[in-house]
MIBABA-318555 format. One record per residue (C-alpha): residue in three letters; x, y, z. Coordinates in steps of 0.5 Angstrom, whole numbers, plus 500, padded with zeros to 3 digits. Layout:
! MIBABA-318555
ALAXYZ/...
***
This chain:
! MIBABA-318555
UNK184198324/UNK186191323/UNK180187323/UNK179179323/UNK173175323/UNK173167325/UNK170162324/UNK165160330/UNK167154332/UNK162153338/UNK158147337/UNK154147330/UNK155154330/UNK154156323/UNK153164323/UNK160168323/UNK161176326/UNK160179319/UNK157178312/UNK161180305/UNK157187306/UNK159189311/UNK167187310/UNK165192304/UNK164198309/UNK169196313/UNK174197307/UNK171204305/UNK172207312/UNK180204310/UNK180198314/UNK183191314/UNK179185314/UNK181178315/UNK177173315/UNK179165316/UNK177161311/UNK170158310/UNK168162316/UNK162164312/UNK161158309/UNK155155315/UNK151162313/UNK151161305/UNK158166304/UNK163163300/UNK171165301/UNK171168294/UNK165173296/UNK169175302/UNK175176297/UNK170181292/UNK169186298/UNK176186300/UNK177182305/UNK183178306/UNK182170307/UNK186166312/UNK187159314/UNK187159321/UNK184162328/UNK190162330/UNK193167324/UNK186171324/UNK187173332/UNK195174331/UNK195179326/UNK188183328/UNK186189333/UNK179187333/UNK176181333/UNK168180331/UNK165174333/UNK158171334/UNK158167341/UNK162168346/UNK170166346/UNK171158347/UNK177157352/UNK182155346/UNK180162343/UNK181166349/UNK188163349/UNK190166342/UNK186173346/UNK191178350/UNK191185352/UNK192188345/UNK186186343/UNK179189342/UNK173183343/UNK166185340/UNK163179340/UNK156176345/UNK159174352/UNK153173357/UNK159172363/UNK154172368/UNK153165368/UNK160164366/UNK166165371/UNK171160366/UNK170165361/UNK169171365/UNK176169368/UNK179168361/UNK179174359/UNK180178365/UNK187175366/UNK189176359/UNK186183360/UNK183183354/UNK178189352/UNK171186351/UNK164190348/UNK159185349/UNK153186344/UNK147184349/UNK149190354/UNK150196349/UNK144199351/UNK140205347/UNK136207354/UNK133201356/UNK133199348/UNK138193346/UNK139194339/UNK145188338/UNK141182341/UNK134185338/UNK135181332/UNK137175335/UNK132175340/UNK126177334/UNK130171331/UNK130166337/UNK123168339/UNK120166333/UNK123161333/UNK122158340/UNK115156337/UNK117152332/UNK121148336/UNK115146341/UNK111144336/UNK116140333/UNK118137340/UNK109136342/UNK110130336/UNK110123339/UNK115121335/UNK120126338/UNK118125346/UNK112129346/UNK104128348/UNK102127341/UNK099135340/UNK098139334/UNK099147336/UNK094149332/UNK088143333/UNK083142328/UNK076144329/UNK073140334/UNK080139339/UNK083143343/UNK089147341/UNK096147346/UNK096152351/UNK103156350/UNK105160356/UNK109166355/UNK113168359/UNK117175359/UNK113180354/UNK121183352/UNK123182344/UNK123174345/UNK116173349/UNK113178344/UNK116174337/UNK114168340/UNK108170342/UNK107173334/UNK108166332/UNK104162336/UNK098168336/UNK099167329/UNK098158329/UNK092159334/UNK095156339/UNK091158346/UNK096164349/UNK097166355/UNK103171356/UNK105173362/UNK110180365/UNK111183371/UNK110191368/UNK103194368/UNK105199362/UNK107192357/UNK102189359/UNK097194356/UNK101194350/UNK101187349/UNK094186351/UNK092191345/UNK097187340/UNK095180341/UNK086182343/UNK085175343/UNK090173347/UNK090173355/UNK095177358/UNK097177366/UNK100180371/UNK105175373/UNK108174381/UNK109167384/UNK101164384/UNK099166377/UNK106162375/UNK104156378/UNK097156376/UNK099157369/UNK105152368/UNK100148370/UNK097147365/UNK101149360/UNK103144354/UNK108149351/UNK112154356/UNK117159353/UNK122161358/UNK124169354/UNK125173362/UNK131178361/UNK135182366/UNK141186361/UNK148182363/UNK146179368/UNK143172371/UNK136171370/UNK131170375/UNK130161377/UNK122163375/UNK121156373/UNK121151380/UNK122144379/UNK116144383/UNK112147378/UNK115143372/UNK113137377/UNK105139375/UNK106139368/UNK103134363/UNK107128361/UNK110130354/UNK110138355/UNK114142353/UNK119148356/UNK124151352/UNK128156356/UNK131161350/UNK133165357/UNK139160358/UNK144164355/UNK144168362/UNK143161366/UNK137160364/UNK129162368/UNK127154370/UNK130152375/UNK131145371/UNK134149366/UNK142147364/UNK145148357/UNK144144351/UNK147144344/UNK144143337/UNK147136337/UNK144134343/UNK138139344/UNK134137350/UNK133133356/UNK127130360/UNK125131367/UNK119128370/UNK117127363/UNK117134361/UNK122135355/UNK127141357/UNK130145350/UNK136149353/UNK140151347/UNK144157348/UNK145159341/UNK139157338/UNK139163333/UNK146159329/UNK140154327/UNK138159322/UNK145161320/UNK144165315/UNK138170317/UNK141171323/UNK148173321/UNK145177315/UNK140180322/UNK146180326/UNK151184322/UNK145190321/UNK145191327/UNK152191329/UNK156194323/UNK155201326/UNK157199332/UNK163196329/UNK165202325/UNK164207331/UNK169203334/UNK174202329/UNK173208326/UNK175212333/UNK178205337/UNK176204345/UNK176212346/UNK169213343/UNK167208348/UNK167214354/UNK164218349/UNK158213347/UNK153212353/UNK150205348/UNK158203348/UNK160204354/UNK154199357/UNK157195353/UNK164195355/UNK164189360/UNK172188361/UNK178192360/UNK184192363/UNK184185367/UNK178189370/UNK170188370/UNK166193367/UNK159190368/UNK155190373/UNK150185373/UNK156179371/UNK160182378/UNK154182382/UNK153175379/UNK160173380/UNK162175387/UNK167178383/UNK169187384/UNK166191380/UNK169197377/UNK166203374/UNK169203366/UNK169211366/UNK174211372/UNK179207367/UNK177211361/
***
Protein backbone atom coordinates (compact mmCIF):
# COMPACT_ATOMS: atom_id res chain seq x y z
CA UNK A 1 0.00 0.00 0.00
CA UNK A 2 1.05 3.56 -0.80
CA UNK A 3 1.36 5.12 2.55
CA UNK A 4 1.70 9.08 3.35
CA UNK A 5 2.21 10.93 6.23
CA UNK A 6 1.34 14.95 6.52
CA UNK A 7 2.59 17.36 8.41
CA UNK A 8 0.02 18.46 11.37
CA UNK A 9 -1.22 21.62 10.47
CA UNK A 10 -3.90 22.31 13.45
CA UNK A 11 -3.03 25.10 15.37
CA UNK A 12 0.78 24.49 17.18
CA UNK A 13 0.30 20.82 16.30
CA UNK A 14 3.90 19.50 16.51
CA UNK A 15 3.25 15.82 16.60
CA UNK A 16 3.22 13.69 13.28
CA UNK A 17 1.32 10.32 12.44
CA UNK A 18 4.29 8.27 12.51
CA UNK A 19 8.10 8.16 13.60
CA UNK A 20 11.27 7.24 11.31
CA UNK A 21 10.85 3.71 13.38
CA UNK A 22 7.94 2.89 12.20
CA UNK A 23 8.45 4.16 8.40
CA UNK A 24 11.14 1.37 8.76
CA UNK A 25 8.33 -1.22 9.66
CA UNK A 26 6.56 -0.26 7.39
CA UNK A 27 9.23 -0.49 4.31
CA UNK A 28 9.83 -4.29 5.77
CA UNK A 29 6.36 -5.28 5.25
CA UNK A 30 7.04 -3.53 1.32
CA UNK A 31 5.24 -0.57 1.94
CA UNK A 32 5.53 3.03 0.47
CA UNK A 33 5.93 5.77 2.89
CA UNK A 34 5.69 9.54 1.79
CA UNK A 35 6.15 11.75 4.33
CA UNK A 36 5.86 15.70 3.68
CA UNK A 37 8.52 17.49 4.22
CA UNK A 38 9.65 18.94 7.98
CA UNK A 39 6.30 17.02 8.88
CA UNK A 40 8.51 15.58 11.92
CA UNK A 41 10.40 18.24 12.56
CA UNK A 42 7.74 19.78 15.59
CA UNK A 43 8.49 16.00 17.45
CA UNK A 44 12.49 16.19 16.84
CA UNK A 45 12.46 13.81 13.37
CA UNK A 46 14.42 15.30 10.75
CA UNK A 47 13.48 14.64 6.95
CA UNK A 48 17.12 12.86 6.64
CA UNK A 49 15.86 10.19 9.55
CA UNK A 50 12.67 9.72 7.32
CA UNK A 51 15.07 9.29 4.35
CA UNK A 52 17.38 6.62 6.23
CA UNK A 53 14.11 4.37 7.11
CA UNK A 54 13.06 4.42 3.67
CA UNK A 55 10.45 6.82 3.60
CA UNK A 56 10.35 9.21 0.71
CA UNK A 57 10.11 13.10 1.50
CA UNK A 58 7.63 15.26 -0.34
CA UNK A 59 7.12 19.26 -0.57
CA UNK A 60 3.70 19.57 -0.12
CA UNK A 61 0.14 18.25 1.51
CA UNK A 62 -1.37 18.24 -1.56
CA UNK A 63 1.20 15.87 -3.15
CA UNK A 64 1.20 13.56 -0.02
CA UNK A 65 -2.59 13.11 -0.13
CA UNK A 66 -2.62 12.83 -4.19
CA UNK A 67 -0.16 9.97 -4.39
CA UNK A 68 -1.29 7.76 -1.13
CA UNK A 69 -3.94 5.10 -0.27
CA UNK A 70 -3.34 5.57 3.17
CA UNK A 71 -3.29 8.76 5.34
CA UNK A 72 -1.68 8.53 8.74
CA UNK A 73 -2.38 11.42 10.68
CA UNK A 74 -2.64 12.67 14.23
CA UNK A 75 -5.61 15.39 14.74
CA UNK A 76 -8.45 15.13 12.88
CA UNK A 77 -8.48 16.43 9.34
CA UNK A 78 -8.74 20.25 8.72
CA UNK A 79 -11.33 21.49 6.02
CA UNK A 80 -8.52 22.18 3.69
CA UNK A 81 -7.48 18.63 4.32
CA UNK A 82 -10.63 17.04 3.78
CA UNK A 83 -10.86 18.89 0.64
CA UNK A 84 -7.51 16.71 -0.83
CA UNK A 85 -9.62 13.31 1.14
CA UNK A 86 -11.79 11.15 -1.43
CA UNK A 87 -13.30 7.78 -1.75
CA UNK A 88 -9.88 6.18 -2.56
CA UNK A 89 -8.59 6.98 0.37
CA UNK A 90 -8.19 5.03 3.90
CA UNK A 91 -8.07 7.67 6.87
CA UNK A 92 -6.41 6.55 10.16
CA UNK A 93 -6.17 9.59 12.09
CA UNK A 94 -7.93 11.04 15.47
CA UNK A 95 -11.57 12.02 14.41
CA UNK A 96 -13.86 12.90 17.69
CA UNK A 97 -16.85 13.48 15.16
CA UNK A 98 -19.30 13.79 17.86
CA UNK A 99 -18.95 17.28 18.49
CA UNK A 100 -18.13 18.04 14.78
CA UNK A 101 -20.85 17.79 12.36
CA UNK A 102 -18.55 20.17 9.53
CA UNK A 103 -15.98 17.49 9.60
CA UNK A 104 -18.37 14.73 10.11
CA UNK A 105 -20.11 15.92 6.93
CA UNK A 106 -16.73 16.32 5.02
CA UNK A 107 -15.90 13.42 5.13
CA UNK A 108 -19.26 11.68 4.69
CA UNK A 109 -19.48 13.67 1.37
CA UNK A 110 -16.41 12.62 -0.13
CA UNK A 111 -17.15 9.15 0.99
CA UNK A 112 -13.70 8.85 2.56
CA UNK A 113 -13.19 5.68 4.71
CA UNK A 114 -11.92 6.57 8.26
CA UNK A 115 -10.41 4.49 11.50
CA UNK A 116 -10.56 6.58 14.11
CA UNK A 117 -8.08 5.73 16.82
CA UNK A 118 -9.94 6.82 19.90
CA UNK A 119 -12.93 4.14 19.21
CA UNK A 120 -10.67 1.04 17.99
CA UNK A 121 -11.59 -0.79 21.21
CA UNK A 122 -10.14 -4.27 22.70
CA UNK A 123 -13.18 -4.92 24.98
CA UNK A 124 -13.72 -1.89 26.86
CA UNK A 125 -9.78 -1.19 26.56
CA UNK A 126 -8.72 1.77 24.32
CA UNK A 127 -5.21 0.77 23.09
CA UNK A 128 -4.98 4.30 20.55
CA UNK A 129 -6.10 6.95 22.87
CA UNK A 130 -4.49 5.25 25.81
CA UNK A 131 -1.16 6.76 25.46
CA UNK A 132 -2.62 10.19 24.75
CA UNK A 133 -4.50 10.05 27.50
CA UNK A 134 -1.71 8.91 30.07
CA UNK A 135 0.24 11.82 28.14
CA UNK A 136 -2.77 14.38 28.60
CA UNK A 137 -3.62 13.33 32.20
CA UNK A 138 -0.29 13.72 33.29
CA UNK A 139 -0.20 16.60 31.94
CA UNK A 140 -3.47 18.35 33.09
CA UNK A 141 -1.80 18.65 36.59
CA UNK A 142 1.16 20.52 35.48
CA UNK A 143 -1.15 23.01 33.51
CA UNK A 144 -3.40 23.75 36.86
CA UNK A 145 -0.46 24.48 38.92
CA UNK A 146 1.08 26.67 36.31
CA UNK A 147 -2.23 28.28 35.94
CA UNK A 148 -2.74 28.61 40.31
CA UNK A 149 0.17 31.28 39.77
CA UNK A 150 -1.03 35.09 40.36
CA UNK A 151 1.05 35.89 37.40
CA UNK A 152 -1.14 33.79 35.29
CA UNK A 153 -4.65 34.60 36.62
CA UNK A 154 -4.60 32.43 39.25
CA UNK A 155 -5.38 32.65 43.08
CA UNK A 156 -1.69 32.71 43.83
CA UNK A 157 -1.52 28.95 45.23
CA UNK A 158 1.04 26.49 45.21
CA UNK A 159 -0.25 22.81 44.60
CA UNK A 160 1.85 21.24 47.00
CA UNK A 161 1.84 23.84 50.16
CA UNK A 162 4.61 24.00 52.44
CA UNK A 163 4.50 23.02 55.87
CA UNK A 164 2.03 25.25 57.73
CA UNK A 165 -0.40 26.03 54.70
CA UNK A 166 -2.89 24.38 52.93
CA UNK A 167 -2.31 22.22 50.03
CA UNK A 168 -4.91 22.74 46.53
CA UNK A 169 -7.52 20.74 46.39
CA UNK A 170 -7.81 18.94 43.06
CA UNK A 171 -11.07 17.47 42.06
CA UNK A 172 -10.90 14.29 39.55
CA UNK A 173 -13.34 13.88 37.77
CA UNK A 174 -13.73 10.49 35.90
CA UNK A 175 -11.40 7.55 37.35
CA UNK A 176 -10.63 6.36 33.28
CA UNK A 177 -6.80 6.52 31.91
CA UNK A 178 -6.89 10.45 32.07
CA UNK A 179 -8.40 10.85 35.97
CA UNK A 180 -6.19 8.09 36.95
CA UNK A 181 -2.77 9.67 35.29
CA UNK A 182 -3.92 13.11 36.50
CA UNK A 183 -4.34 11.73 39.63
CA UNK A 184 -0.84 9.67 39.84
CA UNK A 185 0.36 13.59 39.25
CA UNK A 186 -1.17 15.42 41.74
CA UNK A 187 -1.00 12.36 44.55
CA UNK A 188 2.40 12.58 43.74
CA UNK A 189 2.85 16.56 44.28
CA UNK A 190 0.62 16.31 47.39
CA UNK A 191 -1.87 18.03 46.34
CA UNK A 192 -5.46 17.49 48.80
CA UNK A 193 -7.03 14.79 46.17
CA UNK A 194 -10.36 14.09 45.88
CA UNK A 195 -11.36 11.65 42.54
CA UNK A 196 -14.57 11.08 41.65
CA UNK A 197 -16.35 7.68 39.42
CA UNK A 198 -19.62 6.56 38.88
CA UNK A 199 -18.43 2.80 39.02
CA UNK A 200 -18.34 1.07 42.42
CA UNK A 201 -15.80 -1.62 41.01
CA UNK A 202 -13.08 1.28 39.98
CA UNK A 203 -13.85 3.06 42.53
CA UNK A 204 -12.44 0.26 45.06
CA UNK A 205 -9.63 -0.05 42.61
CA UNK A 206 -8.82 3.60 42.72
CA UNK A 207 -9.00 3.81 46.60
CA UNK A 208 -6.32 1.05 46.92
CA UNK A 209 -3.88 2.80 44.20
CA UNK A 210 -4.12 6.37 45.77
CA UNK A 211 -4.61 5.02 50.34
CA UNK A 212 -4.56 8.61 51.12
CA UNK A 213 -6.72 10.01 48.67
CA UNK A 214 -10.68 10.02 48.94
CA UNK A 215 -12.37 8.47 46.24
CA UNK A 216 -16.52 8.88 45.87
CA UNK A 217 -19.33 7.78 44.29
CA UNK A 218 -20.20 10.60 42.11
CA UNK A 219 -24.07 11.74 41.32
CA UNK A 220 -25.09 15.29 40.70
CA UNK A 221 -25.03 16.21 44.80
CA UNK A 222 -21.35 14.85 45.54
CA UNK A 223 -20.38 17.16 42.31
CA UNK A 224 -21.82 20.41 43.69
CA UNK A 225 -20.20 19.79 47.17
CA UNK A 226 -16.85 18.96 45.42
CA UNK A 227 -16.44 21.60 42.58
CA UNK A 228 -17.29 23.95 45.31
CA UNK A 229 -14.53 23.70 47.06
CA UNK A 230 -12.26 22.79 44.58
CA UNK A 231 -9.19 25.01 43.54
CA UNK A 232 -8.17 22.54 40.71
CA UNK A 233 -10.88 20.60 38.62
CA UNK A 234 -9.76 18.08 36.01
CA UNK A 235 -12.45 17.37 33.86
CA UNK A 236 -11.27 13.51 32.42
CA UNK A 237 -15.16 11.78 31.72
CA UNK A 238 -15.23 9.53 28.44
CA UNK A 239 -17.92 7.97 26.75
CA UNK A 240 -16.08 6.10 23.52
CA UNK A 241 -17.18 8.09 20.39
CA UNK A 242 -19.45 9.77 21.67
CA UNK A 243 -20.35 13.48 23.32
CA UNK A 244 -19.31 13.69 26.85
CA UNK A 245 -21.78 14.19 29.57
CA UNK A 246 -22.08 18.68 30.64
CA UNK A 247 -21.17 17.50 34.15
CA UNK A 248 -19.81 20.87 35.12
CA UNK A 249 -23.07 23.21 35.39
CA UNK A 250 -22.44 26.81 34.93
CA UNK A 251 -23.89 26.98 38.20
CA UNK A 252 -21.24 24.82 39.94
CA UNK A 253 -18.44 26.86 38.46
CA UNK A 254 -20.40 29.96 39.89
CA UNK A 255 -19.60 28.45 43.42
CA UNK A 256 -16.12 28.18 42.73
CA UNK A 257 -13.27 30.25 44.24
CA UNK A 258 -11.86 33.41 42.47
CA UNK A 259 -8.70 32.46 40.44
CA UNK A 260 -9.38 28.47 40.26
CA UNK A 261 -8.78 26.22 37.91
CA UNK A 262 -10.99 24.03 35.35
CA UNK A 263 -9.17 22.14 32.60
CA UNK A 264 -11.37 20.34 30.58
CA UNK A 265 -9.14 17.31 28.69
CA UNK A 266 -12.52 15.73 27.86
CA UNK A 267 -12.94 18.71 25.33
CA UNK A 268 -11.97 16.80 22.54
CA UNK A 269 -15.57 15.25 22.72
CA UNK A 270 -17.42 18.54 23.55
CA UNK A 271 -15.93 18.70 26.67
CA UNK A 272 -17.64 17.72 30.65
CA UNK A 273 -18.23 21.85 31.70
CA UNK A 274 -21.12 23.26 30.71
CA UNK A 275 -18.74 26.56 30.12
CA UNK A 276 -16.26 24.53 28.31
CA UNK A 277 -15.50 25.68 24.41
CA UNK A 278 -12.33 24.96 22.81
CA UNK A 279 -9.37 26.33 22.87
CA UNK A 280 -5.77 26.51 21.40
CA UNK A 281 -2.31 26.31 22.64
CA UNK A 282 -1.81 29.83 21.17
CA UNK A 283 -4.60 31.05 23.15
CA UNK A 284 -5.33 28.55 25.92
CA UNK A 285 -8.04 29.44 28.36
CA UNK A 286 -10.64 31.83 28.97
CA UNK A 287 -12.20 33.08 32.34
CA UNK A 288 -15.94 33.03 33.69
CA UNK A 289 -16.89 34.30 36.75
CA UNK A 290 -13.42 34.42 37.50
CA UNK A 291 -12.65 30.91 37.30
CA UNK A 292 -9.71 30.36 34.36
CA UNK A 293 -11.17 27.41 31.75
CA UNK A 294 -8.36 25.41 29.94
CA UNK A 295 -9.86 23.81 26.75
CA UNK A 296 -7.10 22.63 24.76
CA UNK A 297 -8.12 20.12 22.35
CA UNK A 298 -4.89 18.73 21.65
CA UNK A 299 -3.30 19.07 24.75
CA UNK A 300 -0.85 16.17 23.98
CA UNK A 301 0.87 18.10 20.56
CA UNK A 302 2.27 20.45 23.68
CA UNK A 303 4.52 17.47 24.15
CA UNK A 304 5.20 16.53 20.68
CA UNK A 305 7.92 14.23 20.92
CA UNK A 306 6.73 11.90 23.78
CA UNK A 307 3.49 11.76 22.27
CA UNK A 308 4.35 10.69 18.97
CA UNK A 309 6.87 8.34 20.06
CA UNK A 310 3.80 7.26 22.78
CA UNK A 311 1.32 7.39 19.48
CA UNK A 312 3.20 5.46 17.09
CA UNK A 313 3.69 2.57 19.79
CA UNK A 314 0.61 2.27 19.82
CA UNK A 315 -0.97 2.76 16.29
CA UNK A 316 1.71 0.82 14.23
CA UNK A 317 0.38 -2.78 14.72
CA UNK A 318 -2.96 -1.36 13.91
CA UNK A 319 -1.50 0.59 10.66
CA UNK A 320 0.05 -2.41 9.38
CA UNK A 321 -3.03 -4.67 9.88
CA UNK A 322 -4.32 -2.45 7.66
CA UNK A 323 -1.87 -1.93 4.99
CA UNK A 324 -1.06 -5.47 5.16
CA UNK A 325 -4.58 -6.90 4.62
CA UNK A 326 -6.46 -3.34 3.47
CA UNK A 327 -10.10 -2.44 4.62
CA UNK A 328 -11.01 -6.21 4.39
CA UNK A 329 -9.34 -6.94 7.69
CA UNK A 330 -11.53 -4.55 9.23
CA UNK A 331 -14.83 -7.27 9.32
CA UNK A 332 -12.20 -9.68 10.58
CA UNK A 333 -10.90 -7.31 13.53
CA UNK A 334 -13.63 -6.84 16.05
CA UNK A 335 -10.84 -3.69 17.76
CA UNK A 336 -10.75 -2.52 13.87
CA UNK A 337 -14.23 -2.62 13.22
CA UNK A 338 -15.25 0.10 16.50
CA UNK A 339 -12.81 1.83 14.72
CA UNK A 340 -14.43 2.37 11.63
CA UNK A 341 -16.44 5.41 11.87
CA UNK A 342 -17.32 6.34 8.21
CA UNK A 343 -17.03 4.30 4.99
CA UNK A 344 -18.83 4.89 1.74
CA UNK A 345 -20.36 8.18 2.38
CA UNK A 346 -22.13 6.56 5.27
CA UNK A 347 -21.83 6.72 9.22
CA UNK A 348 -20.42 3.81 10.93
CA UNK A 349 -20.21 5.20 14.53
CA UNK A 350 -22.89 5.13 16.90
CA UNK A 351 -22.28 7.20 19.49
CA UNK A 352 -21.08 10.31 16.82
CA UNK A 353 -24.78 9.25 14.92
CA UNK A 354 -26.86 9.62 18.14
CA UNK A 355 -24.94 12.82 18.54
CA UNK A 356 -25.42 14.11 15.26
CA UNK A 357 -29.01 13.42 14.42
CA UNK A 358 -27.27 11.78 11.60
CA UNK A 359 -28.44 7.72 10.25
CA UNK A 360 -26.49 5.38 11.72
CA UNK A 361 -25.28 2.28 9.69
CA UNK A 362 -23.97 -0.85 10.91
CA UNK A 363 -20.43 -1.31 9.28
CA UNK A 364 -20.87 -5.07 8.83
CA UNK A 365 -23.81 -4.44 6.46
CA UNK A 366 -21.23 -2.48 4.23
CA UNK A 367 -18.61 -4.77 4.54
Amino acid sequence: MIVGVPKEIKDNENRVGMTPAGVMEMKKHGHTVYVQKNGGVGSGFSDEEYKKAGAQILDTAEEVFAKSEMIVKVKEPQPVEINMLNEKHLLFTYLHLAPDRPQTEGLLKNKVTAVAYETVAEGNYLPLLAPMSEVAGRMAIFVAAYYLAKPNGGMGLLMSGVPGTKRAKVVVIGGGFVGTNAAKIAYGVGADLTILDNNIKRIRELDLIFPKAKVLMSNTQVLEEEVKKADVVIGAVLIPGAKAPKLVTKKMVETMKPGSVIVDVAIDQGGCCENSRPTKHSDPIFKVNDVIHYCVANMPGAYARTSTMALTNSTLPYALQLEDQGIKVVKESPALLLGLNTYKGKLTCKGAADALGIPYVDPKTLL
